[in-house]
DRENPA-3360 file (N, C-alpha, C; in nm, 2 decimals, always signed):
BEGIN
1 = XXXXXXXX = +15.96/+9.13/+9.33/+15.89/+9.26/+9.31/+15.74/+9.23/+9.28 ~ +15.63/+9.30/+9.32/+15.49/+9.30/+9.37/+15.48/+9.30/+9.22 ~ +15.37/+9.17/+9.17/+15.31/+9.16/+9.07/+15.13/+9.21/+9.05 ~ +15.06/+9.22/+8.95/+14.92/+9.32/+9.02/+14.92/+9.37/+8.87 ~ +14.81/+9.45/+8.85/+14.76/+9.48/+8.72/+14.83/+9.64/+8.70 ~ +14.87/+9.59/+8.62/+14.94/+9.74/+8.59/+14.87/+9.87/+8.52 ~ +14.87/+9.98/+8.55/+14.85/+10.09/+8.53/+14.88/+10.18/+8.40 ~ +14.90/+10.08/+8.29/+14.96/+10.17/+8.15/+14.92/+10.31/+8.12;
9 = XXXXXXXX = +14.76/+10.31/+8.17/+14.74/+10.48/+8.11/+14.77/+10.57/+8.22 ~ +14.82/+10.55/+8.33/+14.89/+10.66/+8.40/+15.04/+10.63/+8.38 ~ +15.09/+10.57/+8.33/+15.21/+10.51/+8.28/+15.22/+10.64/+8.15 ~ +15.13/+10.58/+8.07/+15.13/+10.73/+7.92/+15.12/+10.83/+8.00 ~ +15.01/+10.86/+8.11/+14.97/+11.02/+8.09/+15.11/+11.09/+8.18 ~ +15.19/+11.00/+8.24/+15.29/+11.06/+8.30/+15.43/+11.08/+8.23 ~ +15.46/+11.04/+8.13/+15.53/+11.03/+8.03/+15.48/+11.16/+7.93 ~ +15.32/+11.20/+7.92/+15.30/+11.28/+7.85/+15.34/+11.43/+7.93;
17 = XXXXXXXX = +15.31/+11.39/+8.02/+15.27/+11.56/+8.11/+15.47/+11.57/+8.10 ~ +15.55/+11.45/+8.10/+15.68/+11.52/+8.11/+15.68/+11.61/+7.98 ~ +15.66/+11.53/+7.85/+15.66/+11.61/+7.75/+15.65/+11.70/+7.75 ~ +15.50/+11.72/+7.84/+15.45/+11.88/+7.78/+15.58/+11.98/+7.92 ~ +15.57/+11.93/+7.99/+15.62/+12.05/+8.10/+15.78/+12.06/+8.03 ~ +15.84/+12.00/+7.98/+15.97/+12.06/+7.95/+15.93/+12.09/+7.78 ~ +15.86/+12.12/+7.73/+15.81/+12.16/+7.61/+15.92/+12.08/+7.51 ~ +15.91/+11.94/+7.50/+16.00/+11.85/+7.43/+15.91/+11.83/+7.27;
25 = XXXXXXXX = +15.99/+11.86/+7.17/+15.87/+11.86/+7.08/+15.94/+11.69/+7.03 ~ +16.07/+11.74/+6.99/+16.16/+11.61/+6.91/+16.20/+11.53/+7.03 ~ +16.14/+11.41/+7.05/+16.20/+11.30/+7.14/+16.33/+11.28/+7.13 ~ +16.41/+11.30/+7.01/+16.52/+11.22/+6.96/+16.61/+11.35/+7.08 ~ +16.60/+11.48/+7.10/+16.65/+11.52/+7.16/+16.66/+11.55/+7.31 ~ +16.59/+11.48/+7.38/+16.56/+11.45/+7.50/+16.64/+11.52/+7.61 ~ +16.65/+11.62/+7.70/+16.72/+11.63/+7.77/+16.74/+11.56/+7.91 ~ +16.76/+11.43/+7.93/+16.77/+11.36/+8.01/+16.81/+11.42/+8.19;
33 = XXXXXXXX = +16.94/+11.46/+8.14/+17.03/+11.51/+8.23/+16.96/+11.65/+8.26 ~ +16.91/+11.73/+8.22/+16.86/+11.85/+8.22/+16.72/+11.83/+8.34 ~ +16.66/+11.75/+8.29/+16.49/+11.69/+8.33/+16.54/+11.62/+8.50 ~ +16.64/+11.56/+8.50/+16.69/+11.48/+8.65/+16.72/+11.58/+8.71 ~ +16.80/+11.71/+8.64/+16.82/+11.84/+8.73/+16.75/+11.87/+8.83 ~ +16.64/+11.88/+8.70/+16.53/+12.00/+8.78/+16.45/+11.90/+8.88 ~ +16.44/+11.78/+8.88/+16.36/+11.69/+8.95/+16.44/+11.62/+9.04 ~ +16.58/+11.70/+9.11/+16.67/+11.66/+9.21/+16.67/+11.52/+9.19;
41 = XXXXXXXX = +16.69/+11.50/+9.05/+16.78/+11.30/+9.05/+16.94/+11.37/+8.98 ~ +17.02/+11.24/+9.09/+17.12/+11.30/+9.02/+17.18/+11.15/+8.93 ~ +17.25/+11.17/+8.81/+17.27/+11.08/+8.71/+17.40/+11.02/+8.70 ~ +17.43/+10.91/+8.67/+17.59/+10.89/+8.66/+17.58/+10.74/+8.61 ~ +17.72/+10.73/+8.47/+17.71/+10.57/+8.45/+17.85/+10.54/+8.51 ~ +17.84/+10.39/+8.54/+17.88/+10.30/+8.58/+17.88/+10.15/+8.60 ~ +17.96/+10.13/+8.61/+17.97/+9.93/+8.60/+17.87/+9.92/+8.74 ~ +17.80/+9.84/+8.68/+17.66/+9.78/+8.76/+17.73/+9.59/+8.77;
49 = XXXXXXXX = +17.66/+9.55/+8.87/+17.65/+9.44/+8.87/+17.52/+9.38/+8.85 ~ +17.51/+9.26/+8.80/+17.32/+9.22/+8.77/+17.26/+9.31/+8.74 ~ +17.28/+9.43/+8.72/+17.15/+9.53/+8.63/+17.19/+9.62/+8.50 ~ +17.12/+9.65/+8.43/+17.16/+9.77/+8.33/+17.14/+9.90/+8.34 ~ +17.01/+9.92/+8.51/+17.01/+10.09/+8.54/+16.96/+10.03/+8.67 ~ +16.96/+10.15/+8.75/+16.96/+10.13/+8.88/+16.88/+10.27/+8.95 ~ +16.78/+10.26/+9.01/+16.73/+10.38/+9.08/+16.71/+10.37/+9.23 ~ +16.78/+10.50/+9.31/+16.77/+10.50/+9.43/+16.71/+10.61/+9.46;
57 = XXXXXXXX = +16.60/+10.64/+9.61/+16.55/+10.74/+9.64/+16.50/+10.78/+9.77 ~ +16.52/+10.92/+9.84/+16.49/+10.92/+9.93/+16.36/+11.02/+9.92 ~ +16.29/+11.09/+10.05/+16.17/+11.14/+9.99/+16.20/+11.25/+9.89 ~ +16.32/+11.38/+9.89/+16.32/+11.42/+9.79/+16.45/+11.44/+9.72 ~ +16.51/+11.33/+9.67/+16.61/+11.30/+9.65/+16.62/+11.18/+9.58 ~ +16.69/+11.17/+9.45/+16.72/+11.06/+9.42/+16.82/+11.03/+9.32 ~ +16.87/+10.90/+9.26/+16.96/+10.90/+9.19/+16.94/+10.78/+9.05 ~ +16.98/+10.79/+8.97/+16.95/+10.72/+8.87/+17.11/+10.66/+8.79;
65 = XXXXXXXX = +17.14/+10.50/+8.79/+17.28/+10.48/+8.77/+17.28/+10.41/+8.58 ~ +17.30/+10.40/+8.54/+17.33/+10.32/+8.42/+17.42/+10.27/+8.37 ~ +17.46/+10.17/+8.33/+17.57/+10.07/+8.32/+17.64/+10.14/+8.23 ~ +17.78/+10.14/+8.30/+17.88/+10.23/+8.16/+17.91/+10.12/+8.04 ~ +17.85/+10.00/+8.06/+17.88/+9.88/+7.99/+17.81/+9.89/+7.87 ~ +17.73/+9.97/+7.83/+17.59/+9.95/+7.74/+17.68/+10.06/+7.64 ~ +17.70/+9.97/+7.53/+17.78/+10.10/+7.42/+17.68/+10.14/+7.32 ~ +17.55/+10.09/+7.33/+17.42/+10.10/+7.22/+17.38/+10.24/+7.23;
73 = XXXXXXXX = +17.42/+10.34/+7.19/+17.32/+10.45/+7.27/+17.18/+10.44/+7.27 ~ +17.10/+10.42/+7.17/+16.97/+10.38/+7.19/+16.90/+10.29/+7.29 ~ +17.01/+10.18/+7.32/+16.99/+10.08/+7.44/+16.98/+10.18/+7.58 ~ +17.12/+10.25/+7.57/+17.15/+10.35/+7.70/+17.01/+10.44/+7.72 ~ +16.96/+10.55/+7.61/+16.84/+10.62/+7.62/+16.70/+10.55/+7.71 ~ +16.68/+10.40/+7.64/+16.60/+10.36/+7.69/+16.57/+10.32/+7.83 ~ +16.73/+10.27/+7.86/+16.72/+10.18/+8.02/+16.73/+10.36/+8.09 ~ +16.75/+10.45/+8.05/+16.72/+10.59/+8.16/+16.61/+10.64/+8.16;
81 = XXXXXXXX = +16.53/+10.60/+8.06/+16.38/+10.69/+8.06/+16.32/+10.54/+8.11 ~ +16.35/+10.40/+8.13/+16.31/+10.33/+8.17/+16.30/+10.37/+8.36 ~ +16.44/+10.40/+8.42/+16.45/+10.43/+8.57/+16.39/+10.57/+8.56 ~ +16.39/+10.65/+8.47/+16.29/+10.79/+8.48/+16.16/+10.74/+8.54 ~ +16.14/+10.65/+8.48/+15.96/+10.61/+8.47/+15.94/+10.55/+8.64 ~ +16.06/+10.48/+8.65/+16.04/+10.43/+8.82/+16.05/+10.56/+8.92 ~ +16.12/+10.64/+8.86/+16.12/+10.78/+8.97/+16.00/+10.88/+8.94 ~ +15.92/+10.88/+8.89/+15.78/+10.94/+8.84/+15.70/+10.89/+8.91;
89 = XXXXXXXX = +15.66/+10.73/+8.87/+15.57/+10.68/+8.89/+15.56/+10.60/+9.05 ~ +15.65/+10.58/+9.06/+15.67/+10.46/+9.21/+15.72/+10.52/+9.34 ~ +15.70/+10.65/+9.36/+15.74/+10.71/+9.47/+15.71/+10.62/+9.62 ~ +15.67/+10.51/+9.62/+15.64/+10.37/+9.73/+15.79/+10.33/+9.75 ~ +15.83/+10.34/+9.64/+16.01/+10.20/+9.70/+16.10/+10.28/+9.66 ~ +16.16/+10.25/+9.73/+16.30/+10.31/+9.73/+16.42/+10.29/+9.66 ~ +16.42/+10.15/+9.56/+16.52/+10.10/+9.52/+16.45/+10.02/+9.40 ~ +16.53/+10.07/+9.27/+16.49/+9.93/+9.17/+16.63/+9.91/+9.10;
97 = XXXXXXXX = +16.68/+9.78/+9.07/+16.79/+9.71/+8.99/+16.71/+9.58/+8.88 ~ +16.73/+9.72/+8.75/+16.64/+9.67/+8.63/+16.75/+9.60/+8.56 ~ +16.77/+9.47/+8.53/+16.83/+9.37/+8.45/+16.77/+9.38/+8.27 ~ +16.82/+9.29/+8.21/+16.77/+9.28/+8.11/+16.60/+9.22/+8.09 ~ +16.59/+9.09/+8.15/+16.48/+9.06/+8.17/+16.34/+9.18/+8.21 ~ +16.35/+9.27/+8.29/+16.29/+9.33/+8.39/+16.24/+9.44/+8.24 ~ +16.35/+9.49/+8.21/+16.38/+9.59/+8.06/+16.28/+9.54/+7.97 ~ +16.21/+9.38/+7.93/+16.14/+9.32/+7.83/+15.95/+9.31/+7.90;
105 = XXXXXXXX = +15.97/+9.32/+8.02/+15.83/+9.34/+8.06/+15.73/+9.41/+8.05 ~ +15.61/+9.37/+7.95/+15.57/+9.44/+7.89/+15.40/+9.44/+7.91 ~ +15.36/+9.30/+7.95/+15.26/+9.27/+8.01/+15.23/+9.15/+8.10 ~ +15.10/+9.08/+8.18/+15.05/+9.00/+8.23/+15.19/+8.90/+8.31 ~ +15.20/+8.89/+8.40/+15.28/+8.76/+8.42/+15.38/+8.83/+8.50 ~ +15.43/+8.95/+8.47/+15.52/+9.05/+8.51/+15.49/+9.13/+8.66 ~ +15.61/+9.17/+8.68/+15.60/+9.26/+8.78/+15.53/+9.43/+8.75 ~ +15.44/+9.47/+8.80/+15.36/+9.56/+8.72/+15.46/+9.70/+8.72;
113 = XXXXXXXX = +15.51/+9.72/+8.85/+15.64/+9.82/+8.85/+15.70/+9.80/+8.71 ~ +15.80/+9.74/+8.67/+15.84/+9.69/+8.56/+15.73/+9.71/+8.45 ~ +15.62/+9.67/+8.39/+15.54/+9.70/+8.31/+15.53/+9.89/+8.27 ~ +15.49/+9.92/+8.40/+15.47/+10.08/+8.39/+15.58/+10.15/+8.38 ~ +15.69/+10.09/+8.37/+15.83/+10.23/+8.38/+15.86/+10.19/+8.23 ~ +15.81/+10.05/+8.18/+15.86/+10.05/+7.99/+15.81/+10.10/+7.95 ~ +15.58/+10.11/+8.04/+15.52/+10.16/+7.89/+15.58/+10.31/+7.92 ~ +15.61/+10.39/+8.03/+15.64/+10.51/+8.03/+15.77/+10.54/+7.92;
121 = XXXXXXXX = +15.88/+10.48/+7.94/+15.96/+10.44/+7.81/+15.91/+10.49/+7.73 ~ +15.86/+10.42/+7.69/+15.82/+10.42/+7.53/+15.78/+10.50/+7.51 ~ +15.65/+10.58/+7.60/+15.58/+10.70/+7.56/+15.67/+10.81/+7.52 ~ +15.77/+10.80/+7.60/+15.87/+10.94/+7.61/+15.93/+10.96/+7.50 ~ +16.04/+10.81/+7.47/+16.10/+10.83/+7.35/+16.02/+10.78/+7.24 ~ +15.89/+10.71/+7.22/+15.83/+10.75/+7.07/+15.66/+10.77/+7.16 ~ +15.62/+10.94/+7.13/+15.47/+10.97/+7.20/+15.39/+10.90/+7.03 ~ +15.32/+10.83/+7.11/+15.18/+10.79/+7.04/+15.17/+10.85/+6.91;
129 = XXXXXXXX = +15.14/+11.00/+6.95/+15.08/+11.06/+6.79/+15.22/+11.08/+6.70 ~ +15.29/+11.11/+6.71/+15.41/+11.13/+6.64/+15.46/+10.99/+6.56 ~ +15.43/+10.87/+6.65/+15.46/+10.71/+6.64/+15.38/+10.70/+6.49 ~ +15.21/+10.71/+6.57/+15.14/+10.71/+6.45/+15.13/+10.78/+6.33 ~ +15.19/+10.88/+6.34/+15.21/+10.97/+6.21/+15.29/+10.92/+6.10 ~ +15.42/+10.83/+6.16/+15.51/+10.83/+6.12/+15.49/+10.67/+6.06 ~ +15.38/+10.62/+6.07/+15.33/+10.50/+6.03/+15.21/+10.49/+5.94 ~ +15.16/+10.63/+5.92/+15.04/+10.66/+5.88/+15.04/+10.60/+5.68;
137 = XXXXXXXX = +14.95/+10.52/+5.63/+14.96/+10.51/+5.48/+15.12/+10.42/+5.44 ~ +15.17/+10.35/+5.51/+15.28/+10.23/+5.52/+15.28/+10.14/+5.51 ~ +15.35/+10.03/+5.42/+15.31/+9.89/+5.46/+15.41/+9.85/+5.51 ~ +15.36/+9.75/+5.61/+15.42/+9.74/+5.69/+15.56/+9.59/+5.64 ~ +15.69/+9.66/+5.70/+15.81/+9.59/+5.65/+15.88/+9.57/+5.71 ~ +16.02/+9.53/+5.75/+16.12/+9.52/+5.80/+16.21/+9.67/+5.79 ~ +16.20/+9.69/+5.67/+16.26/+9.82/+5.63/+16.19/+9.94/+5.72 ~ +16.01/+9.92/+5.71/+15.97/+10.02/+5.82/+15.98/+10.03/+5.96;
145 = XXXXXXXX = +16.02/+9.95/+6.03/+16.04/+9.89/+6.13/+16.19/+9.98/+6.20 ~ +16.30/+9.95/+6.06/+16.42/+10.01/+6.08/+16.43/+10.17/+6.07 ~ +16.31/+10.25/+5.96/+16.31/+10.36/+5.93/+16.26/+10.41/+6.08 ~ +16.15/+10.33/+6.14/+16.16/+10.41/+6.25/+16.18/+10.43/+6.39 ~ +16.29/+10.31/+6.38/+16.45/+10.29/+6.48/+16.51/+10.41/+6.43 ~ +16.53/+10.47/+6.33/+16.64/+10.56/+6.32/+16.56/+10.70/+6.37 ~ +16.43/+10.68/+6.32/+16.33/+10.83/+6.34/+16.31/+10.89/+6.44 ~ +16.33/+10.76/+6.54/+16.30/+10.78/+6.72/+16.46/+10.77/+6.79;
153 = XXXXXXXX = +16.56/+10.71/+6.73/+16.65/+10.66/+6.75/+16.64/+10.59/+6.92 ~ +16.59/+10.48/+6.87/+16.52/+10.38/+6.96/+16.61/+10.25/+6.91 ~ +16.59/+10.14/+6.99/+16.66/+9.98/+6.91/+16.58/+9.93/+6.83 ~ +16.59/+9.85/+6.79/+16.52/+9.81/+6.69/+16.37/+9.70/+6.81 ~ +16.45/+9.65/+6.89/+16.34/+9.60/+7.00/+16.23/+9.66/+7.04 ~ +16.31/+9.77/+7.11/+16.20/+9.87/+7.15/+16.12/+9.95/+7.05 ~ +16.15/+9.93/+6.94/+16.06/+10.00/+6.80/+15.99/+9.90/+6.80 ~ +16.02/+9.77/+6.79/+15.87/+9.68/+6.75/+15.82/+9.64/+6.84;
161 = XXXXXXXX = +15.82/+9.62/+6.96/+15.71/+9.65/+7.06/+15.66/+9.79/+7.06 ~ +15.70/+9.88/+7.07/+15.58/+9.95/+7.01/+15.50/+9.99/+6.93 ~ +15.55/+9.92/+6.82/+15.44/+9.89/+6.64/+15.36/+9.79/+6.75 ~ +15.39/+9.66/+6.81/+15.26/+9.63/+6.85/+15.19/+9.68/+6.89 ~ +15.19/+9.81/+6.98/+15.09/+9.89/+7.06/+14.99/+9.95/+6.95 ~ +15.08/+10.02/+6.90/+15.03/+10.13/+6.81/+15.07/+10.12/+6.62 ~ +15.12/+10.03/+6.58/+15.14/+10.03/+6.43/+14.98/+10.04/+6.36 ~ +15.03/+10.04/+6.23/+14.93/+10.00/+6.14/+14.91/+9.86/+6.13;
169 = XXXXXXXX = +14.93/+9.78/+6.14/+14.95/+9.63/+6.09/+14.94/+9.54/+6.25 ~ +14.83/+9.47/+6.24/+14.83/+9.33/+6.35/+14.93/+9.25/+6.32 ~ +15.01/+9.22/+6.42/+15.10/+9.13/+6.42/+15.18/+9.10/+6.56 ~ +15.26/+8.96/+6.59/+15.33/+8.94/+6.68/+15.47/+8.97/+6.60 ~ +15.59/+9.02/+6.71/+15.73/+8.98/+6.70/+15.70/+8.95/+6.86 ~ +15.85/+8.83/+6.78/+15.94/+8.73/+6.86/+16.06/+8.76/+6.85 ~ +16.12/+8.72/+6.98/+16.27/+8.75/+7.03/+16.32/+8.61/+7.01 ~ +16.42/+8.56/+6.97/+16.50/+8.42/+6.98/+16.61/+8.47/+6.96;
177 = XXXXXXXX = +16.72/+8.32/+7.06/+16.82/+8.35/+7.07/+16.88/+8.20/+7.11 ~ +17.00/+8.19/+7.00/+17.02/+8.04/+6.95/+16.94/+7.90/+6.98 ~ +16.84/+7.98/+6.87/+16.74/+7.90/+6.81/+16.65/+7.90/+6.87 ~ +16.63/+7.97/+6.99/+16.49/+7.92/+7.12/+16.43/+8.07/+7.17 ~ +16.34/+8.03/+7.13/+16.23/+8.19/+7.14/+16.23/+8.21/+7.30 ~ +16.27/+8.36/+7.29/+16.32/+8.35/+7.46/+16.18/+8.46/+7.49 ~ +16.09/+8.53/+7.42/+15.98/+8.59/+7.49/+15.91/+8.66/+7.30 ~ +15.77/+8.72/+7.33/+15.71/+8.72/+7.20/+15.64/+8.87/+7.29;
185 = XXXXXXXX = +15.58/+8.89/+7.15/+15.45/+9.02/+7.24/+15.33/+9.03/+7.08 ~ +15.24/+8.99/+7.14/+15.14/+9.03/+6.99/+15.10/+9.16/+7.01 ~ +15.02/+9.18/+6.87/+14.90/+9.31/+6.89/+14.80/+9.27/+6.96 ~ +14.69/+9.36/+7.03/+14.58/+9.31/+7.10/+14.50/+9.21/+7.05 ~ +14.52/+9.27/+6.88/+14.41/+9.19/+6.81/+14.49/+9.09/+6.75 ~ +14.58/+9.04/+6.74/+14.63/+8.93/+6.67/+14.58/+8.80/+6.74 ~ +14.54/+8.71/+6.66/+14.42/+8.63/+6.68/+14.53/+8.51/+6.68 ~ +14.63/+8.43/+6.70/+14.68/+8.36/+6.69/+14.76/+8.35/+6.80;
193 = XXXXXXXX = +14.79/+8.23/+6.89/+14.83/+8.27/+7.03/+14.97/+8.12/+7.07 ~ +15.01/+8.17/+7.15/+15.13/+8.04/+7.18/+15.07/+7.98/+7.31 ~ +15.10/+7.87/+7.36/+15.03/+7.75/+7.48/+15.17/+7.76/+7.50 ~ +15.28/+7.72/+7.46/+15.41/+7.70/+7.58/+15.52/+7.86/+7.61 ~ +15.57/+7.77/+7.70/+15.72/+7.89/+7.75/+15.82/+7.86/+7.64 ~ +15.97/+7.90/+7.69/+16.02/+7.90/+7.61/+16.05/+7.77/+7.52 ~ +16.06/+7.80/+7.37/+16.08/+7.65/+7.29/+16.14/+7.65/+7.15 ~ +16.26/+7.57/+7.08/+16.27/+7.64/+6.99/+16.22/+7.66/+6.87;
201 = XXXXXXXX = +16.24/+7.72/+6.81/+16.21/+7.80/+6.64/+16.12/+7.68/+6.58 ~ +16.08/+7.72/+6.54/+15.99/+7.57/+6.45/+16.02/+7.55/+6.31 ~ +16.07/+7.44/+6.25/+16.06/+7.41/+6.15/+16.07/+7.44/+5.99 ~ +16.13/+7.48/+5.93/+16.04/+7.52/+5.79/+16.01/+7.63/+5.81 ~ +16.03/+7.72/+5.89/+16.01/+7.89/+5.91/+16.11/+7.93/+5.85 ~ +16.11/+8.08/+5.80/+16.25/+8.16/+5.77/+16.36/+8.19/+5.91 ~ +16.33/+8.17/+6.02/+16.39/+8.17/+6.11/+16.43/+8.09/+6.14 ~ +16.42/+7.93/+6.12/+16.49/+7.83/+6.15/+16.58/+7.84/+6.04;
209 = XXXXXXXX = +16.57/+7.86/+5.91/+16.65/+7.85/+5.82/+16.77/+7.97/+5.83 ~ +16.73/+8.08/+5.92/+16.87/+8.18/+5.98/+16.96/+8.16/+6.09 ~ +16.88/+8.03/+6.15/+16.96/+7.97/+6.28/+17.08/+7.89/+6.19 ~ +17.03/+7.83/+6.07/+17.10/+7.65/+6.02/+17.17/+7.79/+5.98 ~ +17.18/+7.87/+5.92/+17.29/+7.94/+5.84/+17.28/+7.89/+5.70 ~ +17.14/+7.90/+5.69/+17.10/+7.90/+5.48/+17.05/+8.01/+5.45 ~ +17.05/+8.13/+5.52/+17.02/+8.24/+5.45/+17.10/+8.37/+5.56 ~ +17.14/+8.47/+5.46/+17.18/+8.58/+5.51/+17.08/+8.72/+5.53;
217 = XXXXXXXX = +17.02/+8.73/+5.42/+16.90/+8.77/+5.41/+16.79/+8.74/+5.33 ~ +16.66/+8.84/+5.31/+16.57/+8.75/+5.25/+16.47/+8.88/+5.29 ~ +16.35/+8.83/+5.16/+16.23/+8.92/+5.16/+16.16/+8.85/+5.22 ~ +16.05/+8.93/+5.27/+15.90/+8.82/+5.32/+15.86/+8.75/+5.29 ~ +15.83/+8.62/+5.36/+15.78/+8.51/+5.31/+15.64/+8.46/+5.36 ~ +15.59/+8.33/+5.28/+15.46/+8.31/+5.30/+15.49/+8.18/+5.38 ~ +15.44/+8.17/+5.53/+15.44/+8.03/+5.57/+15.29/+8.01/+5.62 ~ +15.28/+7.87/+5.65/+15.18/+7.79/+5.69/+15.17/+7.83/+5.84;
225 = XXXXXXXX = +15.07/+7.91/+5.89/+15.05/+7.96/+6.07/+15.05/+7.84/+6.13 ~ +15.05/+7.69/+6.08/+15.04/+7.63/+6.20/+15.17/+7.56/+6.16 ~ +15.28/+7.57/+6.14/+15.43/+7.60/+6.17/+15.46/+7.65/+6.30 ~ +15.37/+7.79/+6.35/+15.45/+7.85/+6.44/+15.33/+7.85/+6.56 ~ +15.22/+7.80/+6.49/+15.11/+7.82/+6.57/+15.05/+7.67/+6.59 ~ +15.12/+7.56/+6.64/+15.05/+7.43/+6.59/+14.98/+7.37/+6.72 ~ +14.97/+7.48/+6.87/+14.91/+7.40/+6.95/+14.80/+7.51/+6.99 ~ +14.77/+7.58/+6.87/+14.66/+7.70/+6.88/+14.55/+7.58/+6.81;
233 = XXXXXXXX = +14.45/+7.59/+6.87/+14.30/+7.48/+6.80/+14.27/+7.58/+6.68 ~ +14.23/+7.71/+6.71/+14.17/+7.76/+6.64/+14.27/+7.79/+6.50 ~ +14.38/+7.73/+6.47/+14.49/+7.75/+6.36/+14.44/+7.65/+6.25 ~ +14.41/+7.67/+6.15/+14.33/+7.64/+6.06/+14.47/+7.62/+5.94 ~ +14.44/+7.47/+5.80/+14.54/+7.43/+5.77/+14.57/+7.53/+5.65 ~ +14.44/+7.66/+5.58/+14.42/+7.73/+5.52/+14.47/+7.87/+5.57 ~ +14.51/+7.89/+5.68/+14.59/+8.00/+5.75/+14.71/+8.03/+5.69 ~ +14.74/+8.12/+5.69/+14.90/+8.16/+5.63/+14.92/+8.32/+5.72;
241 = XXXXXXXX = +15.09/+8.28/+5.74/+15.14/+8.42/+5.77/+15.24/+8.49/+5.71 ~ +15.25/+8.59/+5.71/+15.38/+8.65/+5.66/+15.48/+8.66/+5.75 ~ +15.62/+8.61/+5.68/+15.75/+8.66/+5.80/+15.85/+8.71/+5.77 ~ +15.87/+8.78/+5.83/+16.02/+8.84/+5.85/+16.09/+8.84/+5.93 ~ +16.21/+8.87/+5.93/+16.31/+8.89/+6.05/+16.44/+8.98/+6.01 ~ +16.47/+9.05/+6.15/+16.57/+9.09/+6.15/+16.68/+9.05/+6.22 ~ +16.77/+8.99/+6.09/+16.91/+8.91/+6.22/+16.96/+9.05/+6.33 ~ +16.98/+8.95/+6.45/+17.08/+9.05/+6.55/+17.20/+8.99/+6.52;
249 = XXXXXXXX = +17.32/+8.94/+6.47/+17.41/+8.87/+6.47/+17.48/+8.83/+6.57 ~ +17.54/+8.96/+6.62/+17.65/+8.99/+6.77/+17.57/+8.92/+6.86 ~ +17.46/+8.88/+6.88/+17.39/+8.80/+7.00/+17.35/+8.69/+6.96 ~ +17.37/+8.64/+6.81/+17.30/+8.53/+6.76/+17.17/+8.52/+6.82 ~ +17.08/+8.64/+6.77/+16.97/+8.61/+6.76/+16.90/+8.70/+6.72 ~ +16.74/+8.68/+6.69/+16.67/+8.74/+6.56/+16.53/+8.82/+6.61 ~ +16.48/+8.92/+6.53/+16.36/+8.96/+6.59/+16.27/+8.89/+6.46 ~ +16.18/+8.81/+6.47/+16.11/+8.79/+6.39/+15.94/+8.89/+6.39;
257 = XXXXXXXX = +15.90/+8.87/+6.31/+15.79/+8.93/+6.25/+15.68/+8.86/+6.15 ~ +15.54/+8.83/+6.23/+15.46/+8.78/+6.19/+15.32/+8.81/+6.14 ~ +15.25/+8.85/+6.03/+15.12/+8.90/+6.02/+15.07/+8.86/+5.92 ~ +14.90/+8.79/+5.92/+14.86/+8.79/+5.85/+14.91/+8.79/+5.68 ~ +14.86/+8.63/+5.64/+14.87/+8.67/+5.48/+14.73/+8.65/+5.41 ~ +14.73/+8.76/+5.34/+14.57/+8.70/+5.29/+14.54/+8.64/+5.12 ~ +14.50/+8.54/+5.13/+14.51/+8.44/+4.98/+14.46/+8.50/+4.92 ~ +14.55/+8.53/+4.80/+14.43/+8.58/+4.69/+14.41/+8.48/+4.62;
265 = XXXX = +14.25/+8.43/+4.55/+14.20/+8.34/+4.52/+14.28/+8.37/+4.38 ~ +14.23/+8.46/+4.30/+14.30/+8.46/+4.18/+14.37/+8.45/+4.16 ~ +14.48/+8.41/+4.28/+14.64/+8.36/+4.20/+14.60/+8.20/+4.14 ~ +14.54/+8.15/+4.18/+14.52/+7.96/+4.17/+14.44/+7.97/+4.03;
% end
C-alpha cells in the first residue's frame, strides 16, 4: 500500500462534516448502519481471514465487512469507522484488508491510506472539542485515561492515542507485549525520543516489574528517563519520568504511560 505524507486535516474535516450532516451530537451513539444506508455501503460481520474489516467498492457502491471474531465492542466500533474513513476518503482503490497492524498506523513510516482512515477514526468516535472538554482542568492518570474509554466508549488504545493528539499532558504511551515494545506514539512536543525498532521493556521500569509478575497493580511512579530513554543524547542523568501502566492481561501485554516528572527542589 502507497506510502506518502498523509493528509490528517482532511482526514478531521471529513470525519467532521459526517458529524455535522447526520446531526450526531453523542458519538457514543453513532448510527453506523444508518450512515452506510444513506451512503449505499452495505455492512455485514463475518469471519475474515488476515484482516479485522474489510472495504470493497465500486463507483457507487460499496461494502464494508468486519470480523464477527472481534467480541470487544469498542474494538468492533473502531475497525468500522476505521473502513468508513477508507470509503470517504479513498474513492482511488477499490479494496482495503485492514489487519491489526494497519489499525495502529498512526504516523510517518506508514502507509498514508492507513494513517488517514485512523485519524478519521478517531475524529468520529472522540471529535476534538468534546475530547478536550472532557479533559479540560484534569490531571492526568490512568484512571483518566479509563474515565474516558468509558465516556467515548472507545478501547482503552484508541483513547490514549488520542490523549496524545489532543490531551492536556505531554507524554508518550507504549504498547508491549511479552515484554517487547511492539510500537509507541508520543505527543508532538514530548522531547524524549527512541533510536531502535522493536526491543524489550527496560529494566528497573514499572513495566518490567509487570512482565516478572512482582506487581499486580500500582500508583505512578518516579523513574530515571534514561531507563527507557538511554540512546536519546539529549537524556540527561537529572531527568525523571513518571509511569504508569495499564495491564492488558488476556494478551499479556501492557499500555504504558510516560510524562514528565518535575523535581521539586524542596523535597531534598
Amino acid at each position: 500500500m502507497m506510502k506518502g505524507i498523509a493528509n490528517k486535516h482532511r482526514a478531521r474535516t471529513a470525519a467532521e462534516s459526517i458529524l455535522e450532516k447526520y446531526y450526531i451530537n453523542d458519538p457514543c451513539e453513532l448510527p453506523f448502519k444508518a450512515i452506510m444506508g444513506a451512503e449505499n455501503v452495505y455492512y455485514q460481520e463475518r469471519k475474515l481471514k488476515g484482516c479485522l474489516g474489510n472495504m470493497v467498492r465500486n463507483q457507487r457502491h460499496g461494502s464494508i465487512t468486519v470480523s464477527n471474531e472481534i467480541t470487544y465492542e469498542p474494538q468492533k466500533r473502531f475497525v468500522t469507522a476505521h473502513e468508513l474513513g477508507h470509503w470517504f476518503l479513498h474513492k482511488d482503490v477499490p479494496n482495503f484488508n485492514c489487519d491489526d497492524k494497519k489499525l495502529h498506523e498512526w504516523h510517518g513510516g506508514g502507509s498514508k491510506y492507513e494513517i488517514e482512515a485512523n485519524t478519521f477514526a478517531s475524529e468520529l468516535l472522540m471529535p476534538h472539542i468534546l475530547f478536550k472538554a472532557c479533559c479540560q482542568g484534569k490531571v492526568f492518570s490512568r484512571a483518566l485515561i479509563e474515565e474516558l474509554s468509558n465516556k467515548f466508549y472507545t478501547s482503552l488504545t484508541a483513547t490514549a492515542f488520542r490523549f496524545t493528539d489532543i490531551g492536556n499532558e505531554s507524554l508518550m504511551v507504549v504498547y508491549s507485549q511479552n515484554g517487547f515494545i511492539k510500537w509507541y506514539k508520543p505527543s508532538s512536543d514530548f522531547r524524549f525520543s527512541f533510536y531502535e525498532g522493536r526491543s524489550p521493556i527496560p529494566k528497573g521500569t514499572v513495566t518490567e516489574s509487570y512482565y516478572a509478575k512482582e506487581l499486580d497493580d500500582h500508583e505512578t511512579e518516579v523513574v530515571v528517563a534514561q531507563k527507557w530513554f538511554h540512546n536519546d543524547w539529549s537524556t540527561k542523568e537529572d531527568h525523571y519520568l513518571n509511569e504508569c501502566i495499564i495491564p492488558l492481561k488476556k494478551l499479556n501485554a501492557c499500555l504504558t504511560f510516560l510524562w514528565e516528572h518535575e523535581v521539586n527542589f524542596e523535597e531534598f
